[in-house]
C-alpha positions in Angstrom: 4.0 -3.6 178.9 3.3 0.3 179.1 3.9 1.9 182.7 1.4 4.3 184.4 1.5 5.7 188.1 -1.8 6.0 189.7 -1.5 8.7 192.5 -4.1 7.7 194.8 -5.7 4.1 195.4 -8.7 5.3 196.9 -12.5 5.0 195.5 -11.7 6.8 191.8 -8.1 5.6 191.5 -8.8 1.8 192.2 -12.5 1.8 191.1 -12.5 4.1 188.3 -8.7 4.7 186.9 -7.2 1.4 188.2 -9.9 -0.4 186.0 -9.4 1.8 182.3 -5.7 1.1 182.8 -5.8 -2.6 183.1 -7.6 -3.2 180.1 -5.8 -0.7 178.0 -2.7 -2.9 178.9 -1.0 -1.3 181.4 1.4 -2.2 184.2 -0.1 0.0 187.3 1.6 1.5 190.2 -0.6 3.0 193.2 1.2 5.5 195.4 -0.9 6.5 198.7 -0.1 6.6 202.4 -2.5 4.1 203.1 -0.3 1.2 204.4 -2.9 -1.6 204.6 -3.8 -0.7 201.2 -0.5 -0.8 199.7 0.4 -3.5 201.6 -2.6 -5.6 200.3 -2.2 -4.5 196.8 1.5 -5.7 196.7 0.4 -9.1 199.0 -2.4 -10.0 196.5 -1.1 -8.5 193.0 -4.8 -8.1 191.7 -8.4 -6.2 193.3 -12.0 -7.2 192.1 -14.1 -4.1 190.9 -17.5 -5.2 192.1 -20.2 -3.5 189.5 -23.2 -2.7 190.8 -27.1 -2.4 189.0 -29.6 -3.6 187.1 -26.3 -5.6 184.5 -23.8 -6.7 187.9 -20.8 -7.9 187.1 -16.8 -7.8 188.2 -13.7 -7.2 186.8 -10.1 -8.4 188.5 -7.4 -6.0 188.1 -4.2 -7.2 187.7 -0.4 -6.3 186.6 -0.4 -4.1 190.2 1.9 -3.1 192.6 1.7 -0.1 195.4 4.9 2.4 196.8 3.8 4.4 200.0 4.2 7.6 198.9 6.4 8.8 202.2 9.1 6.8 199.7 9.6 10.0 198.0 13.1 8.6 196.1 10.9 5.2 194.7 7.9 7.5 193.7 10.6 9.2 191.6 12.4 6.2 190.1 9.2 4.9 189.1 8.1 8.3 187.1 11.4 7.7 184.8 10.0 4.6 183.2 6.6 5.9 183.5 4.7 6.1 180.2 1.9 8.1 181.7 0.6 8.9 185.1 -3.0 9.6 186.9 -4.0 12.0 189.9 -6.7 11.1 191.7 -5.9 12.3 195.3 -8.6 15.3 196.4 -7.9 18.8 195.8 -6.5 19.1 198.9 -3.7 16.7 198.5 -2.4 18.0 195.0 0.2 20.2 197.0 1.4 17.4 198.4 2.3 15.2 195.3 3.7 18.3 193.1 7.2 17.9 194.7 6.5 14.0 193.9 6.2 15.1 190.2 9.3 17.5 190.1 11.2 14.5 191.4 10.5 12.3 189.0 10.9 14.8 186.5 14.3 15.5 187.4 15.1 12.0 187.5 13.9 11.9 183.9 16.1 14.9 183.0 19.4 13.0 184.3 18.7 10.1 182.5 17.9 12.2 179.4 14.4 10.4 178.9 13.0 12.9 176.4 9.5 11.4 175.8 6.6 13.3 177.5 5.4 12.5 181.0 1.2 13.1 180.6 -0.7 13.7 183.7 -4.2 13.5 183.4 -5.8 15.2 186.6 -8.8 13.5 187.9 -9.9 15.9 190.6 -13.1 18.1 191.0 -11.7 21.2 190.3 -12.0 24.1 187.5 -9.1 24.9 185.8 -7.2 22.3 187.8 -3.8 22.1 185.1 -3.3 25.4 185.8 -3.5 25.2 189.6 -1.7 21.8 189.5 1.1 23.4 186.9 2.0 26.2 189.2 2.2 24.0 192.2 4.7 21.7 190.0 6.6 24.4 189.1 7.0 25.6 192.3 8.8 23.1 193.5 11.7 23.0 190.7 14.5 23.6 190.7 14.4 26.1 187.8 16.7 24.8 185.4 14.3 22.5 185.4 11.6 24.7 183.6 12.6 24.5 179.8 12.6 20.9 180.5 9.2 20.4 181.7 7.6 22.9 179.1 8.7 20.2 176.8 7.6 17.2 178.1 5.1 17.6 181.1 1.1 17.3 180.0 -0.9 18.5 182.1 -4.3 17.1 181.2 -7.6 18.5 183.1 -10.8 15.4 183.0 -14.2 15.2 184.2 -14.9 12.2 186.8 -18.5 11.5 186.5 -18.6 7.6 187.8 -19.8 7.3 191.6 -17.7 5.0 193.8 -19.4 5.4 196.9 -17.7 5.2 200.1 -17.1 1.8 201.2 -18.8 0.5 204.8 -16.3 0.0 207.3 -16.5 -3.5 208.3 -16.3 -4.3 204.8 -13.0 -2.4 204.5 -11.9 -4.3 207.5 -12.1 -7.2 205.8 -11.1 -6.2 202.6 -9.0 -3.5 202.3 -9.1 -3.3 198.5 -13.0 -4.0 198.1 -14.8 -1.6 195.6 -18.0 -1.4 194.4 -18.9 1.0 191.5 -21.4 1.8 189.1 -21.2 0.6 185.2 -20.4 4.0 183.5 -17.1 4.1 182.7 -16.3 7.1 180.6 -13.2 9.2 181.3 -13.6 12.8 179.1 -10.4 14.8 178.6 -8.6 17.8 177.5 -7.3 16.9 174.3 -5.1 20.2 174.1 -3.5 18.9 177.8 -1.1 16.4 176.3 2.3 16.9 174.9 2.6 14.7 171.4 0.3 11.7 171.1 -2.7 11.2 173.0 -2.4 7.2 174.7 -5.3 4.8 173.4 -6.8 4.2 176.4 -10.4 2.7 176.5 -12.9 5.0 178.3 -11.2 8.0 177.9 -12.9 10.4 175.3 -10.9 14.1 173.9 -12.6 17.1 174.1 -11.1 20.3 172.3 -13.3 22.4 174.9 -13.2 20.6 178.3 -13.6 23.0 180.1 -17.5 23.1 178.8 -17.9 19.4 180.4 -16.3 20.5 183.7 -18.7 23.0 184.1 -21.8 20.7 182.6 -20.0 17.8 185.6 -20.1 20.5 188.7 -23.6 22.5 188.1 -25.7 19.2 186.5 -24.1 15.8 188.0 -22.8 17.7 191.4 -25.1 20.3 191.8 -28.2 17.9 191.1 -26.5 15.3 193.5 -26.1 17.6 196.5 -29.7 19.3 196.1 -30.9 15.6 196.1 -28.8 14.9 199.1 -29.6 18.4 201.3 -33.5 17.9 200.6 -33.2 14.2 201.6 -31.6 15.3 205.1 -34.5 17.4 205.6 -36.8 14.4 205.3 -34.5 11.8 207.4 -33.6 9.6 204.5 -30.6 8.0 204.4 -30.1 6.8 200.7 -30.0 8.7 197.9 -32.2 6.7 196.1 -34.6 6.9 198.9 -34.9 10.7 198.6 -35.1 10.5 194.4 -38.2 8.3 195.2 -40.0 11.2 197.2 -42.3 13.0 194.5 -41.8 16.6 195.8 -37.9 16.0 195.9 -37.8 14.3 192.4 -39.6 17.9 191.5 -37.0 19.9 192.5 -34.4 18.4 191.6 -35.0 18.0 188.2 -36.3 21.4 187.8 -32.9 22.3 189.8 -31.2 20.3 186.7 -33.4 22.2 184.3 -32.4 25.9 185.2 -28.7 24.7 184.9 -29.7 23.1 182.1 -31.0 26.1 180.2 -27.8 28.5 181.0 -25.2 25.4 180.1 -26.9 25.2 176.9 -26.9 28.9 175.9 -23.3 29.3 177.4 -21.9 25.8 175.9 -24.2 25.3 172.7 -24.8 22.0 173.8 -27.5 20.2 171.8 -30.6 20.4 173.8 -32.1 16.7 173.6 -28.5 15.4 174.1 -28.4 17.6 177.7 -31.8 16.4 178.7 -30.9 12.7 178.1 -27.6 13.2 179.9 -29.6 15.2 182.8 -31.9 11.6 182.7 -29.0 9.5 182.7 -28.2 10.8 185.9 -30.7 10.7 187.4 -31.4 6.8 186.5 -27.8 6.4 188.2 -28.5 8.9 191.3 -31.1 5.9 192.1 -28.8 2.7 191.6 -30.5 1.4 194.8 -27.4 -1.2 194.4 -25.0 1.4 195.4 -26.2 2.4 198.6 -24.8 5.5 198.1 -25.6 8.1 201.6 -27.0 11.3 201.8 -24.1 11.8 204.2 -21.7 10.6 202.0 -23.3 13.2 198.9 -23.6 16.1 201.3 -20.4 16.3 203.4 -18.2 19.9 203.8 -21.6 21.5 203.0 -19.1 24.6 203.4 -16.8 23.7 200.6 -20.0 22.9 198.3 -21.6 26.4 199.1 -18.0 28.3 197.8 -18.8 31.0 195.1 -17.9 28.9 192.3 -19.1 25.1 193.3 -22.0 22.9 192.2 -25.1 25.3 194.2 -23.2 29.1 194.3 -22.5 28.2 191.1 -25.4 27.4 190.0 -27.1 29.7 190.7 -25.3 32.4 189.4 -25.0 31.0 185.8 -28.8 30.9 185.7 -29.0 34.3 186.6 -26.4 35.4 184.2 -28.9 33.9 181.4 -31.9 35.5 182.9 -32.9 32.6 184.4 -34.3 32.6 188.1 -32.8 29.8 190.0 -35.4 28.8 192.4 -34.9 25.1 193.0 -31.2 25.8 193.0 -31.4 27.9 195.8 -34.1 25.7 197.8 -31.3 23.4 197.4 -28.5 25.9 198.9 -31.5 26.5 201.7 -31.6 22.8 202.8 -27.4 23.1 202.3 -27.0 25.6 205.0 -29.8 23.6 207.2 -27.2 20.6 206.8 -26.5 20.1 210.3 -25.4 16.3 210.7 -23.1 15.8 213.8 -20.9 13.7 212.1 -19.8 16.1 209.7 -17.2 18.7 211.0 -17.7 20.6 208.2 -21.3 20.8 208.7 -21.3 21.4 212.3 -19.2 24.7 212.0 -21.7 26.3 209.6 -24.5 25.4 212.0 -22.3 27.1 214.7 -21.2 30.0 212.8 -25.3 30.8 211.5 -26.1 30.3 215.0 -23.3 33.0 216.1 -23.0 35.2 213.3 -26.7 35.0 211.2 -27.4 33.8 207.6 -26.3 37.0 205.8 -22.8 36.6 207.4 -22.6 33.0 205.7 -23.9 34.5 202.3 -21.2 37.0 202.2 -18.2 35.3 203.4 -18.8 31.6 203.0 -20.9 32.1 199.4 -19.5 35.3 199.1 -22.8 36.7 197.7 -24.0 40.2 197.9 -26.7 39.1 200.8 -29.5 41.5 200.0 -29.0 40.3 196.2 -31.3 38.1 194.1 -30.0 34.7 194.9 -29.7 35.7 198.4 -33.6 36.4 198.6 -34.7 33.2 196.9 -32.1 30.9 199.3 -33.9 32.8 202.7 -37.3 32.8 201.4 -36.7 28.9 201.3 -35.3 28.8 204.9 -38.9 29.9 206.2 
C-alpha cells in the first residue's frame, strides 16, 4: 500500500486530506501534539467524516495510525518509506515541522532512497513553497542541499473546503469527530512536484496556481470574513444567519463582484465560470448544516486586515484595476469594529484604536497610506 504522512490531524488534515488519501489507497500517518487525538486515532484505527447538507452522508477512514510529533526520531523514520507527505498545520506552525522534514530527509539520504519526497502545502498562505523551502533549508545540514534539490517537491494548493470548528462537548466525547461540507476539490501546483505527479482523487494541477491562491484569499476568504464582520454588527451568530439578511447579502456579493472584476482582468479567468464559482460559494457560505460561527469566520481580525490578506488585499487589487472597492472596505470597517471578548486578537485592536486612533491601525496594522483612497472609503463606513 502507498505511504503518506499527514502533518496535522486537525479540521483540514482529518476532514479534508485524511479523506482524499484514503480513497486514493493510501496508508496514512497523522503527526500532531495533540495526545488525545493520537491516542484515539491509534486506539480505534479509523474516523467517520460526517458530511453535512442538502446530500448528508459519511465516509470511515481507515488504514490510520498517529506519531506525536515531540517523537522527532519516529517522525523521521516514517518520512523514509514515505511515498508522499501533506502539511496542514497553520502558518504559524510551518517553522516548527521544517526541522521534522530535514530529518526525514537525511534519513532518506543514509539509506540512499533516491525517489522524490512531494510535499503538498495546505496552508493559507501566498507563495507558501517558497516560505516553507527556505525554512527547510535552514535547518540542513548543508551537504544536504544537492540532495534535496533533487528530490524534495514542494507543492503550493488552495484549501477551499470549510471544516468548521468542532463544539467542545462534542470533542469531549469524540476526539476524532468531523463534520464537513461535500466539496472535495484539492487544486495544485503542477510545476511543485519533482517527477510524477501521484493519482490522487480530488486533487486537480494547475500550471498557474498561483492565480487560484489569489481567486481563494480575495473571493472565498475575503467574501467569508465581510459576511462574518457585518454579521457581528447585527448580533448573529451563524453565518448563514447573516447571508439571510438582505442588506448583508448586498454587500457581500457586490464585495465578491469588485474582486471579481480585478481577478478577471489580472487572471483572464472566464467571466461566467467566476460568477458561478462566486455563487457556489455563496450556496456553501449558507450550509445551515454546518453551523459554521461568525466567531469562528472572523477570528485574529488583525491577521485578516495585513496588507496582503483576504480585505487589504482586496481592496487594493480593485483599485489597481480602477475599480473602487466600496463594499470591500465596508467590510474592513465592520473588521476593525470586531470587538468580541473572546477573541485576543480582536480585543487588542479594540484597545490599540482606542489608544492610538484609526489612522494608526491603517498605517501599521494595514499598512495603508491613511489619508489614501481605501483609507477614506473604510472611515467613511465607520460613521
Amino acid at each position: 500500500m502507498k505511504k503518506a504522512v499527514q502533518f496535522g490531524a486537525g479540521n483540514i488534515g482529518r476532514g479534508f486530506i485524511g479523506q482524499l488519501l484514503f480513497q486514493s489507497g493510501y496508508e496514512t500517518t497523522f503527526i500532531d501534539v495533540n495526545d488525545e487525538v493520537v491516542s484515539a486515532i491509534n486506539q480505534k484505527g479509523f474516523y467517520t467524516i460526517n458530511i453535512v447538507g442538502k446530500r448528508p452522508s459519511s465516509i470511515n477512514v481507515q488504514n490510520i495510525r498517529a506519531i506525536n510529533a515531540r517523537d522527532t526520531k519516529a517522525v523521521a523514520l516514517e518520512l523514509v518509506s514515505a511515498d508522499i507527505a501533506v502539511t496542514a498545520v497553520g502558518n504559524s506552525v510551518l517553522e516548527k515541522i521544517a526541522p521534522l522534514i530535514a530529518d526525514g530527509l537525511a534519513e532518506r539520504k543514509k539509506k540512499n532512497v533516491e525517489k522524490p519526497l512531494n510535499i503538498i502545502i495546505c496552508e493559507n498562505l501566498l507563495g507558501a513553497s517558497n516560505v516553507f523551502r527556505k525554512l527547510v533549508l535552514e535547518s540542513f545540514d548543508k551537504t544536504l542541499w544537492d540532495y534535496a534539490k533533487r528530490n524534495l517537491g514542494l507543492v503550493e494548493s488552495v484549501v477551499s473546503r470549510m471544516v468548521p470548528v468542532v463544539p467542545q462537548d462534542i470533542s469531549e466525547k469524540d476526539p476524532l469527530y468531523i463534520a464537513v461540507e461535500e466539496y472535495c476539490t484539492l487544486p495544485v501546483d503542477r510545476k511543485g512536484f519533482i517527477r510524477e505527479i501521484p493519482d490522487i482523487k480530488g486533487m486537480v494541477s494547475y500550471e498557474d496556481i498561483a492565480a487560484y491562491e489569489e481567486r481563494k484569499i480575495y473571493t472565498h476568504n475575503a467574501g467569508h470574513s465581510i459576511c462574518a464582520y457585518l454579521g457581528y454588527q447585527k448580533g448573529y451568530k451563524f453565518i448563514w444567519e447573516a447571508l439571510e439578511d438582505k442588506e448583508i447579502y448586498s454587500v457581500v456579493t457586490e464585495a465578491l463582484r469588485e474582486t471579481g472584476e480585478a481577478l478577471i482582468k489580472k487572471h483572464g479567468f472566464n467571466s461566467q465560470k467566476h460568477y458561478e464559482h462566486v455563487d457556489d460559494l455563496l450556496y456553501r457560505f449558507a450550509n445551515k448544516a454546518l453551523g459554521d460561527t461568525i466567531c469562528r469566520v472572523g477570528r485574529d481580525p488583525i491577521r485578516k486586515l495585513g496588507q496582503n490578506d483576504r480585505l487589504i488585499g482586496s481592496a487594493k487589487l480593485a483599485l489597481e484595476y480602477n475599480i473602487e472597492p466600496i463594499s470591500i472596505c465596508k467590510g474592513i470597517a465592520a473588521a476593525l469594529k470586531y470587538d468580541y471578548s473572546q477573541d485576543s486578537s480582536a480585543c487588542q485592536l479594540s484597545n490599540s484604536i482606542k489608544q492610538k486612533g484609526i489612522d494608526w491601525i491603517l498605517k501599521n496594522i494595514c499598512k495603508i497610506d491613511s489619508q489614501g483612497k481605501i483609507a477614506k472609503l473604510v472611515k467613511g463606513g465607520l460613521i
